[in-house]
C-alpha atoms as one frame of an Amber mdcrd trajectory, in Angstrom:
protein
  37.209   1.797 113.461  37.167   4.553 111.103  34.185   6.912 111.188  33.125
   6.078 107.286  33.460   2.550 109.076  31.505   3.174 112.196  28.586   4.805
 109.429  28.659   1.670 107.376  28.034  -0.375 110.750  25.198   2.184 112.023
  23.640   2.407 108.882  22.266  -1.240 108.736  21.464  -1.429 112.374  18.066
   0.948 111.979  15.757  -1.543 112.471  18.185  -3.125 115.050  18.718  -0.452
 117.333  16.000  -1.323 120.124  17.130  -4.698 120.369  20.631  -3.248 120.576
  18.992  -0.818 123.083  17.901  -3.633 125.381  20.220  -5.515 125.568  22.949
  -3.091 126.573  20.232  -2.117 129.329  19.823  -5.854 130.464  23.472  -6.658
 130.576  23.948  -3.314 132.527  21.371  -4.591 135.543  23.372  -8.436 135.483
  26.731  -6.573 135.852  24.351  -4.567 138.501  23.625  -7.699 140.685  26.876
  -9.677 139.547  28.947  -7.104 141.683  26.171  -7.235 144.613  26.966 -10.049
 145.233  30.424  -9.901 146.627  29.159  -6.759 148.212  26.705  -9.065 149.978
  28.988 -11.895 150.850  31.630  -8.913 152.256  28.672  -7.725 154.240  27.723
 -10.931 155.529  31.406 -11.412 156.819  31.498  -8.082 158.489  28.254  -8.628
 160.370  29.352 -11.988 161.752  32.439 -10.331 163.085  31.202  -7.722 164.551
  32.636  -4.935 161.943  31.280  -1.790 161.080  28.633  -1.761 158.010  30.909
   1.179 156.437  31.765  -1.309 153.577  28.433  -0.744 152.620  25.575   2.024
 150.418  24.729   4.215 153.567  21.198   3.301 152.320  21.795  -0.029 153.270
  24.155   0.177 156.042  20.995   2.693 157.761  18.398  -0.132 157.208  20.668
  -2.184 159.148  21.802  -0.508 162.131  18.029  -0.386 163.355  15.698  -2.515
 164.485  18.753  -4.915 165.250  18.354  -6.098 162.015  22.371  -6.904 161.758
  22.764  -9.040 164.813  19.338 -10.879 163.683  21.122 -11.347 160.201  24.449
 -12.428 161.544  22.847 -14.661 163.225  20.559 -16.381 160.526  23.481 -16.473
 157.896  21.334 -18.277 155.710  18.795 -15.677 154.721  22.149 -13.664 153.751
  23.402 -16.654 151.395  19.570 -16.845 150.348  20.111 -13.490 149.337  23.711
 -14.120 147.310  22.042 -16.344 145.151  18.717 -14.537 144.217  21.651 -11.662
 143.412  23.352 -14.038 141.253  19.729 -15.507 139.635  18.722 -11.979 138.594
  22.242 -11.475 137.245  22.016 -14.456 135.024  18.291 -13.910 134.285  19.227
  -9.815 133.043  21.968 -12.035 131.119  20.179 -14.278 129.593  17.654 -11.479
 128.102  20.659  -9.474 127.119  21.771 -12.240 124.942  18.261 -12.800 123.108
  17.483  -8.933 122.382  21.738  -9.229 121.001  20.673 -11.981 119.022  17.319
 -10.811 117.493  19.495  -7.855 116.359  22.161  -9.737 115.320  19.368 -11.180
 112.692  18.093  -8.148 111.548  21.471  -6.112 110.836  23.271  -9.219 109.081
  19.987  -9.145 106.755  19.915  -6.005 106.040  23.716  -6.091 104.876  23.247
  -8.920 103.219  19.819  -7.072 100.951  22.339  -4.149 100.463  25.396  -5.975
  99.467  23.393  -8.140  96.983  21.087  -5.524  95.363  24.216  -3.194  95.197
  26.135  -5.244  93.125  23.214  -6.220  90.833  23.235  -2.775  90.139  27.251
  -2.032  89.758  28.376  -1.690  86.342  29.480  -3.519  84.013  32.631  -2.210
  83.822  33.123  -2.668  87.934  32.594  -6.917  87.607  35.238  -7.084  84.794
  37.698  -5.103  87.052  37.222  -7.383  90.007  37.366 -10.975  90.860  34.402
 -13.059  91.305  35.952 -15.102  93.870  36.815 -11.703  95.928  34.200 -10.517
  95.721  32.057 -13.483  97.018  34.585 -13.851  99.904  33.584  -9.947 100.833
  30.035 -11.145 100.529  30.032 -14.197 102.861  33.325 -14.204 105.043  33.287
 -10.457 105.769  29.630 -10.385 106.614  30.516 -13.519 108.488  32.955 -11.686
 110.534  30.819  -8.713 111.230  28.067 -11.434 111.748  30.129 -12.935 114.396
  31.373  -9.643 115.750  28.458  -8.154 116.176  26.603 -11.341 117.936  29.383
 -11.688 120.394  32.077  -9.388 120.649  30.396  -6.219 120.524  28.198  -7.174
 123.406  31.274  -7.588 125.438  32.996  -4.627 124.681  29.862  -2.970 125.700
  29.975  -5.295 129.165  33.440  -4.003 129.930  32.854  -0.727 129.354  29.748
  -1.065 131.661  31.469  -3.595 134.135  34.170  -0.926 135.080  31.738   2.099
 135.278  29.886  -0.239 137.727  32.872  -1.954 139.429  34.589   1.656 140.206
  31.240   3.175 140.794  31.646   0.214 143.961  34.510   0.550 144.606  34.937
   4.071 145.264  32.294   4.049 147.289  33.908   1.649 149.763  37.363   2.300
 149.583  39.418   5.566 147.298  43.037   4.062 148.362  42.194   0.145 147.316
  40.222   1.614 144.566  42.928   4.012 143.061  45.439   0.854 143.285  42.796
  -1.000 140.814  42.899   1.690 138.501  46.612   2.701 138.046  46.538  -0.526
 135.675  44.115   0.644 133.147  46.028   2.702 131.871  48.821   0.143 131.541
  46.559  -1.959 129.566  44.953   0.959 127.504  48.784   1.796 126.374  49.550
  -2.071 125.348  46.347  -2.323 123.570  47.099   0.350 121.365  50.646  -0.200
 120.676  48.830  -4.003 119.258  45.953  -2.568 117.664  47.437  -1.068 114.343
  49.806  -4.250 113.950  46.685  -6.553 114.633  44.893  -4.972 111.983  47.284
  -4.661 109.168  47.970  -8.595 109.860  43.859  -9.211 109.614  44.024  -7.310
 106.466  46.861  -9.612 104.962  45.074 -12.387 106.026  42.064 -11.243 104.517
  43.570 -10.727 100.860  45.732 -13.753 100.978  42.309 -15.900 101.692  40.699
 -13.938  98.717  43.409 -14.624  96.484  43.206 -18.284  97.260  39.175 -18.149
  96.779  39.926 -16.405  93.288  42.398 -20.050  92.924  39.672 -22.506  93.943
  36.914 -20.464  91.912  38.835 -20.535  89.056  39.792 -24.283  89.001  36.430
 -25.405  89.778  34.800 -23.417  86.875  37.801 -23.948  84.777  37.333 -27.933
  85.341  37.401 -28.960  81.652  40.017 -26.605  80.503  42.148 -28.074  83.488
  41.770 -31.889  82.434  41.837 -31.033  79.478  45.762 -30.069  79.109  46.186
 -31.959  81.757  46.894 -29.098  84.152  46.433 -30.870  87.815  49.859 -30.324
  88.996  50.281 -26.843  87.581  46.992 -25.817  89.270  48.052 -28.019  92.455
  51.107 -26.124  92.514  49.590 -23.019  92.165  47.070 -23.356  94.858  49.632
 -24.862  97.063  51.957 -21.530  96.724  48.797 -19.586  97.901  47.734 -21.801
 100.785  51.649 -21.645 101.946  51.463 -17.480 101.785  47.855 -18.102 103.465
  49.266 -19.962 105.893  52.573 -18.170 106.694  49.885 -15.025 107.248  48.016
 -16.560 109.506  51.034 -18.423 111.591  52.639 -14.541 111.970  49.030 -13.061
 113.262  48.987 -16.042 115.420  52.299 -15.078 116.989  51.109 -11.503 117.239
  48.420 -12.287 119.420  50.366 -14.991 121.578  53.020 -11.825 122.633  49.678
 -10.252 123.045  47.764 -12.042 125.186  50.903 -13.320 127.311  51.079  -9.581
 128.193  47.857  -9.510 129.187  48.471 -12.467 131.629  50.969 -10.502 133.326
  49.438  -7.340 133.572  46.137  -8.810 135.043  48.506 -10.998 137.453  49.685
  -7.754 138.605  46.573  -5.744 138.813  45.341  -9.179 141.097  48.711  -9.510
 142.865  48.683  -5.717 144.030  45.242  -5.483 145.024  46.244  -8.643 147.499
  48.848  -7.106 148.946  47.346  -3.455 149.243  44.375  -5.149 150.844  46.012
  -6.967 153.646  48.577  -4.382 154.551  45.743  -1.763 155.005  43.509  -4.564
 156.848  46.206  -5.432 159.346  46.946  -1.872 159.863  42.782  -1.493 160.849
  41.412   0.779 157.967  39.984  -1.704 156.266  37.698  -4.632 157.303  37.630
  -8.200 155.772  34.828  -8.190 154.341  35.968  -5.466 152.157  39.047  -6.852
 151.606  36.939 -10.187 150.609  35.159  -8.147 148.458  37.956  -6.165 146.806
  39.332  -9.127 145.732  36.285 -10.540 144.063  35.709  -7.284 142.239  39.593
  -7.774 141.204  39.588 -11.203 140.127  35.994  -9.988 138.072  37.941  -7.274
 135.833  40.745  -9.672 135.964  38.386 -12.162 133.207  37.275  -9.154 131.122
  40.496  -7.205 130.733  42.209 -10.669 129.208  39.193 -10.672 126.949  39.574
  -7.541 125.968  43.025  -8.731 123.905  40.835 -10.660 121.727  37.906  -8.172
 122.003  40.020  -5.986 120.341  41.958  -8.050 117.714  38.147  -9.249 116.697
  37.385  -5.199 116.108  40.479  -4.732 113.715  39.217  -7.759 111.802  35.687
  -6.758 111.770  36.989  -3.549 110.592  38.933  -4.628 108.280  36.076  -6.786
 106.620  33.592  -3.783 107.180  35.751  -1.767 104.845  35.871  -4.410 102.327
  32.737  -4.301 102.432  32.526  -0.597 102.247  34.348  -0.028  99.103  31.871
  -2.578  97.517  28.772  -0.742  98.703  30.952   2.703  98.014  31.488   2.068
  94.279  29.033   4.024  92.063  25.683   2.006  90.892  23.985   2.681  87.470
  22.410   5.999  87.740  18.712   6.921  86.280  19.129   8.800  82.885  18.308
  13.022  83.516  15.599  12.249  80.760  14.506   8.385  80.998  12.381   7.727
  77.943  11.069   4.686  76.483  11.001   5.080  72.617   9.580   2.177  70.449
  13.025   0.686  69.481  12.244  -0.727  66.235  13.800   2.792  64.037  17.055
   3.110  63.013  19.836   2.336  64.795  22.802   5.256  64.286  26.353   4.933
  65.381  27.762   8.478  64.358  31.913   8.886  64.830  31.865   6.392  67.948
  35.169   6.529  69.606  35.420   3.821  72.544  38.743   3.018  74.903  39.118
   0.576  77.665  41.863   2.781  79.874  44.789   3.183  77.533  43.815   1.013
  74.655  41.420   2.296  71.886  38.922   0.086  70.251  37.120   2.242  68.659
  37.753   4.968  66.385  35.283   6.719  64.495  32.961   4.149  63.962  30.109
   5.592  62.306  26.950   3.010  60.208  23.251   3.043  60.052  21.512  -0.242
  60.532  17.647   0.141  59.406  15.202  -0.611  61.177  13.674  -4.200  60.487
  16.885  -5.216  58.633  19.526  -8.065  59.315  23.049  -6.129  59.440  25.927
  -8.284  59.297  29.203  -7.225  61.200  32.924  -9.197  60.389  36.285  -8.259
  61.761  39.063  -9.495  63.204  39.874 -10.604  66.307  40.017  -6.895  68.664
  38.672  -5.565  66.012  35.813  -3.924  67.833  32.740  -6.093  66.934  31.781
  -7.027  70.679  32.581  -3.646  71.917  29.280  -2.206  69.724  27.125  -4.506
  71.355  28.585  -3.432  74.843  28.124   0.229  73.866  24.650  -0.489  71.976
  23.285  -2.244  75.384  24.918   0.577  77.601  27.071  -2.419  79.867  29.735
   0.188  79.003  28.886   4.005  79.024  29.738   6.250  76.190  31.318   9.536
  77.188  29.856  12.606  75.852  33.043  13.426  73.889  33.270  10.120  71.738
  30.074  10.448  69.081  26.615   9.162  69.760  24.661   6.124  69.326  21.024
   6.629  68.704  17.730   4.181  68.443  14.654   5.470  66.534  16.523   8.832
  66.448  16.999   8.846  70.429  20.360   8.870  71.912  20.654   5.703  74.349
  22.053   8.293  76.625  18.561   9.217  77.493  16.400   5.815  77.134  16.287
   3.708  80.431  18.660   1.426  80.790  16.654  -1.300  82.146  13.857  -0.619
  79.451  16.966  -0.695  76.577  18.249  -4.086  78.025  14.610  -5.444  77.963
  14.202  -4.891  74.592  17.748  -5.797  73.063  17.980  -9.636  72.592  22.006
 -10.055  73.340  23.514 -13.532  72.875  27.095 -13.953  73.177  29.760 -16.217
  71.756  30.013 -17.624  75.786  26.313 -17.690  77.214  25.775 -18.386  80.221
  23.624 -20.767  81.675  22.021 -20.923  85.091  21.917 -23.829  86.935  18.451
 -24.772  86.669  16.312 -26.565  84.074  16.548 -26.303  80.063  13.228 -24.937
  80.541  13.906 -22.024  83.210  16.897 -21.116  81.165  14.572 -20.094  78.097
  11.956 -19.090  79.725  13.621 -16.979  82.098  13.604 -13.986  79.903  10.000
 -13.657  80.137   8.008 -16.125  83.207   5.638 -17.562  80.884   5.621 -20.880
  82.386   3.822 -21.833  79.019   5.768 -25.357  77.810   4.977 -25.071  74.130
   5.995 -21.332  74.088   9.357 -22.230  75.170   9.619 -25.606  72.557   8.484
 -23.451  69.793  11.620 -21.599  70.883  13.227 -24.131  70.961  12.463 -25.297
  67.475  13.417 -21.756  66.142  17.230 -22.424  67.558  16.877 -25.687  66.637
  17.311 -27.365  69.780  14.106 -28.917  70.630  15.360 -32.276  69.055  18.262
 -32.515  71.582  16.181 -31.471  74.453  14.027 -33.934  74.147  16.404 -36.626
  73.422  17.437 -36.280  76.914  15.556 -38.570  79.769  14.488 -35.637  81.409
  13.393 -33.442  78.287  13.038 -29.783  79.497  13.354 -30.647  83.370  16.969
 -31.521  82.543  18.957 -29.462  85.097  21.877 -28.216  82.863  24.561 -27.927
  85.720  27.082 -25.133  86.781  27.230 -23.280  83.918  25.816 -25.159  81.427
  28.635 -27.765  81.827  26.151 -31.242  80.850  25.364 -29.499  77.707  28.166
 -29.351  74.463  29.102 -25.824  73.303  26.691 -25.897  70.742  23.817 -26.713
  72.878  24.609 -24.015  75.217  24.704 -21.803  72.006  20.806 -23.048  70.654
  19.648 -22.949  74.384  20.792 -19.330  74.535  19.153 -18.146  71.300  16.296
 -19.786  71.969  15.940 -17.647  75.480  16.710 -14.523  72.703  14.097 -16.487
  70.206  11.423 -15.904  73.495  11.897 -12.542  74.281  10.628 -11.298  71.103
  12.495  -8.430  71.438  12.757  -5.471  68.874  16.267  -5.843  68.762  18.706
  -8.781  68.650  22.286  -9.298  68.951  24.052 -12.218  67.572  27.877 -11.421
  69.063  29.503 -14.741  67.174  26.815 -16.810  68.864  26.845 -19.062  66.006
  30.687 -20.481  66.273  30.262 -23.393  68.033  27.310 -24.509  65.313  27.610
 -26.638  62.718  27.389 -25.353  58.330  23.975 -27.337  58.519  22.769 -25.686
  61.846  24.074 -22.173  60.962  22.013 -22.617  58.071  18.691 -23.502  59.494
  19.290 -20.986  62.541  19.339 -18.261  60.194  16.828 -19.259  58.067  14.390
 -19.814  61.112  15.563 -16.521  61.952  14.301 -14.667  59.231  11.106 -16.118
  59.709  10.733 -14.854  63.392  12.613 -11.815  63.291   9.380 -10.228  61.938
  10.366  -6.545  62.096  12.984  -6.673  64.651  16.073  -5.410  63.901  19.258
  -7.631  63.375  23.053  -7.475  64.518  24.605 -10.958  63.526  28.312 -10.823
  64.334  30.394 -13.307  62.835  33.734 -14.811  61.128  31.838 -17.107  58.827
  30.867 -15.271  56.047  28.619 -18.215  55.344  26.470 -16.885  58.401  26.814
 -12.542  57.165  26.067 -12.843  53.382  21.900 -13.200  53.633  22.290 -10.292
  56.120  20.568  -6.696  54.359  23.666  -4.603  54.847  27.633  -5.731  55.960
  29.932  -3.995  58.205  33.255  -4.479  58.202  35.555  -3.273  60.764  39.302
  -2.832  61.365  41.288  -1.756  64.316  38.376   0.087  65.635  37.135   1.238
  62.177  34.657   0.993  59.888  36.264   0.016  56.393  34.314  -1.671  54.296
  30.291  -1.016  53.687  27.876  -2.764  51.847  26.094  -6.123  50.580  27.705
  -9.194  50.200  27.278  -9.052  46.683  28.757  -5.225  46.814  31.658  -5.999
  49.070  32.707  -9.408  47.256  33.284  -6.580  44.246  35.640  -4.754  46.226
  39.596  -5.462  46.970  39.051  -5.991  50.948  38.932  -7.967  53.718  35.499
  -9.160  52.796  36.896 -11.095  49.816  39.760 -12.409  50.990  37.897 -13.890
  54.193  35.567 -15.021  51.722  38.330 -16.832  49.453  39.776 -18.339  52.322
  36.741 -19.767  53.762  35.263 -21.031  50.520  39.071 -22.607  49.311  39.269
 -20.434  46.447  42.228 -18.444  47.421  44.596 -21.604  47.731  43.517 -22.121
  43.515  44.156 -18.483  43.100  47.077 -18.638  44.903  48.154 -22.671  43.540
């Protein structure tokens, strides 16, 4: 792993660590009494033959030389077997703690990530979710974390065994035997040299893996939340074909990976055949020729077929760390990318002045949207704004509720003579009432969908509401009333309930300002009408956006707007504008049928 990586990783196991801690200690005394054993058993042999005790720690060996201790053991063999299997109990007993204290950690880290990862990108901009795909980004959320989940419980405790195992083992070993020990050891370099030469291909095919499963996420998230839109052009074999392209490139990924690690771990096979194979024949040819006793030899080959297990493991081991890094720095570049920052100055002016664009200029990379854009829309008042399609109009309520930053350069936009620059963002978004053309509904009650603005919990708050965006009627007309659950997205409810449902969440806020971004398109004349009459009843002395294309929904507004290609060019009431050669008026003739009898 990459150090930025290894940060990432070390950074969320703070409150992990002792666990971590522990169990690395516990597994080190089971390896401990795992490898007595043999000793033990090759001791045992020894004594009943008659050997020399040189096989074994001169500590030992001492203890046993006096007191005829060793012909009293070789001839009660079973107090030495007794002995081999309290060895192997405390081996699996140190094992069995290691595991829990890997586990308990295991918890703690993933959680932690998991906190991170979600309050990170509740704090990402705006701009950052419209640049990347939701189904991405929820695979980097729940399969990566998976993988370091699953890494992290498992893997990494045996990479830390090996590494402990062969201290340990040659720690032994050398102390019985240098020759037999050395011919162990000339292989671990042979493996060290194949596992690298894998390692960089391993990774690079986990990484290709890893996008083509998040491009076939992005697929399935789209179809499913596309569902209507689907059946409705009758799109199932487009979409089938689509996700069956993906799946094959998927697929093909996976089957080439698969292959990778088959020439891998066939390798690995022979190599650890050899390492055994040598050690055999090293063994005997220095026990026949005396300088070595059987019960070393015994014991040499234990300790050999003992690495043998963990050095095949280690193939996988390893392929599991290039995958676990490669999700780790998906991850990364998630928890990398900038957050919101505090404003130098946060303040929290009453937002009920004046609100001031002055010579706004706004661009999404290359394209501009706006240019120049410069209005006043009083305090109190209803300000109607009509354009064209691109013509700007949503991009002003972006820019007004700071989802998109304006850059120093490009003007100012200024509330109660503040520039939003300075005001907190969270405090600004509080207190601006934005509904857009496509709300969006949570997947929870018609009640917890209005109320959620505020928590009242108070029923006849949220009908009155209701009433206001002239929804209550339908509500109720349901079996369920308010405790309707509205679905994924709002999907039980018609596009103009979704609309109503939404203002009426605005409706509860009571905020100083609301936005209407085309909110009222999917409404019927009759509805329109008694939405915005309701609305000036409510609005009390908030302040008004109402973006539209009917002008049937702008002309009660105080003041009109009217922008083009990113500019401001017309000004005025609907009275004023309808006066003027325009855009105004000839939206206006076309909506209300008198340009066809002009033009007839």
């Amino acid at each position: 792993m990459k150090n930025g990586i290894f940060k990432t990783f070390f950074a969320f196991s703070k409150g992990a660590r002792r666990f971590f801690l522990a169990a690395i200690g516990a597994s080190a005394v089971s390896i401990f009494f795992k490898f007595l054993t043999p000793r033990i058993i090759g001791g045992t042999v020894d004594a009943v033959l008659g050997a020399d005790t040189g096989g074994l720690p001169a500590f030992l060996a001492a203890w046993l030389n006096t007191g005829g201790r060793l012909e009293y053991l070789a001839k009660h063999i079973g107090l030495c077997a007794l002995l081999a299997v309290a060895s192997a109990v405390l081996s699996g007993v140190f094992n069995f703690r290691s595991r829990v204290n890997i586990a308990k950690g295991t918890g703690k880290y993933v959680k932690a990530l998991r906190d991170r990862l979600f309050e990170h990108t509740q704090h990402l901009p705006f701009s950052w979710h419209t640049d990347h795909l939701t189904g991405d980004i929820i695979q980097r959320c729940t399969t990566d974390v998976e993988t370091t989940q699953n890494f992290v419980s498992t893997q990494l405790l045996e990479v830390i065994q090996t590494v402990l195992l062969l201290i340990i083992a040659f720690a032994l070993m050398f102390s019985m035997n240098v020759p037999m020990s050395i011919v162990v050891l000339l292989f671990i370099p042979i493996i060290a040299g194949y596992t690298c030469f894998f390692f960089g291909r391993i990774s690079r095919k986990f990484l290709e893996c890893d996008n083509a499963e998040g491009d076939l996420m992005v697929q399935v998230q789209e179809n499913l939340t596309g569902v209507r839109v689907v059946r409705a052009f009758g799109r199932e074999k487009h979409e089938q074909a689509q996700f069956d392209r993906k799946n094959e490139i998927y697929t093909g990924k996976w089957i080439s990976l698969g292959y990778t690690l088959g020439v891998y771990w066939g390798v690995g096979d022979i190599v650890c055949a050899s390492q055994l194979l040598a050690t055999v024949v090293a063994g005997a040819y220095m026990a026949a020729s005396g300088r070595l006793t059987l019960g070393v030899f015994i014991t040499f080959i234990s300790y050999a077929q003992s690495l043998g297990g963990p050095v095949r493991q280690l193939g996988r081991i390893l392929s599991e760390m290039s995958k676990t890094g490669v999700s780790l720095r998906r991850i990364k570049d998630i928890l990398d990318a900038p957050a919101e920052t505090a404003s130098p100055e946060e303040e929290t002016p009453d937002l009920r002045g004046d609100i001031v664009f002055d010579n706004v200029s706004f661009r999404y990379g290359d394209k501009q949207v706006l240019r120049g854009v410069s209005f006043t829309a009083k305090g109190g008042k209803t300000i109607g704004i009509l354009g064209r399609t691109g013509s700007g109009k949503s991009t002003v309520t972006y820019l007004l509720n700071r989802l998109y930053e304006l850059p120093e350069d490009c003007g100012t936009i200024t509330v109660g003579g503040v520039d939003i620059r300075k005001i907190d963002r969270y405090y600004l978004r509080r207190n601006i009432g934005l509904v857009l053309q496509e709300p969006f509904l949570f997947s929870k009650t018609v009640f917890e969908n209005i109320d959620i603005a505020t928590d009242t919990g108070d029923l006849e708050k949220v009908r009155q509401a209701a009433r206001a965006a002239a929804v209550d009627d339908s509500v109720m007309a349901f079996p369920k009333g308010y405790d309707t659950v509205v679905g994924e997205r709002g999907v039980t409810l018609s596009g103009g309930q979704k609309q109503r449902v939404a203002l009426a969440r605005t409706f509860m806020m009571g905020a100083p300002v609301m936005v209407f971004d085309d909110s009222m398109s999917n409404l019927d004349m009759k509805t329109d009408e008694q939405i915005r009459t309701s609305l000036r009843e409510n609005a009390g002395d908030a302040t008004v956006l109402l973006i539209s294309h009917r002008i049937s929904t702008l002309m009660t507004a105080d003041w009109i707007i009217v922008l083009d290609r990113g500019a401001v060019v017309q000004q005025g009431t609907h009275e004023q504008l309808l006066a003027q050669e325009g855009i105004y008026r000839q939206t206006y003739e076309i909506q209300s049928g008198k340009g066809g009898e002009t033009n007839g």
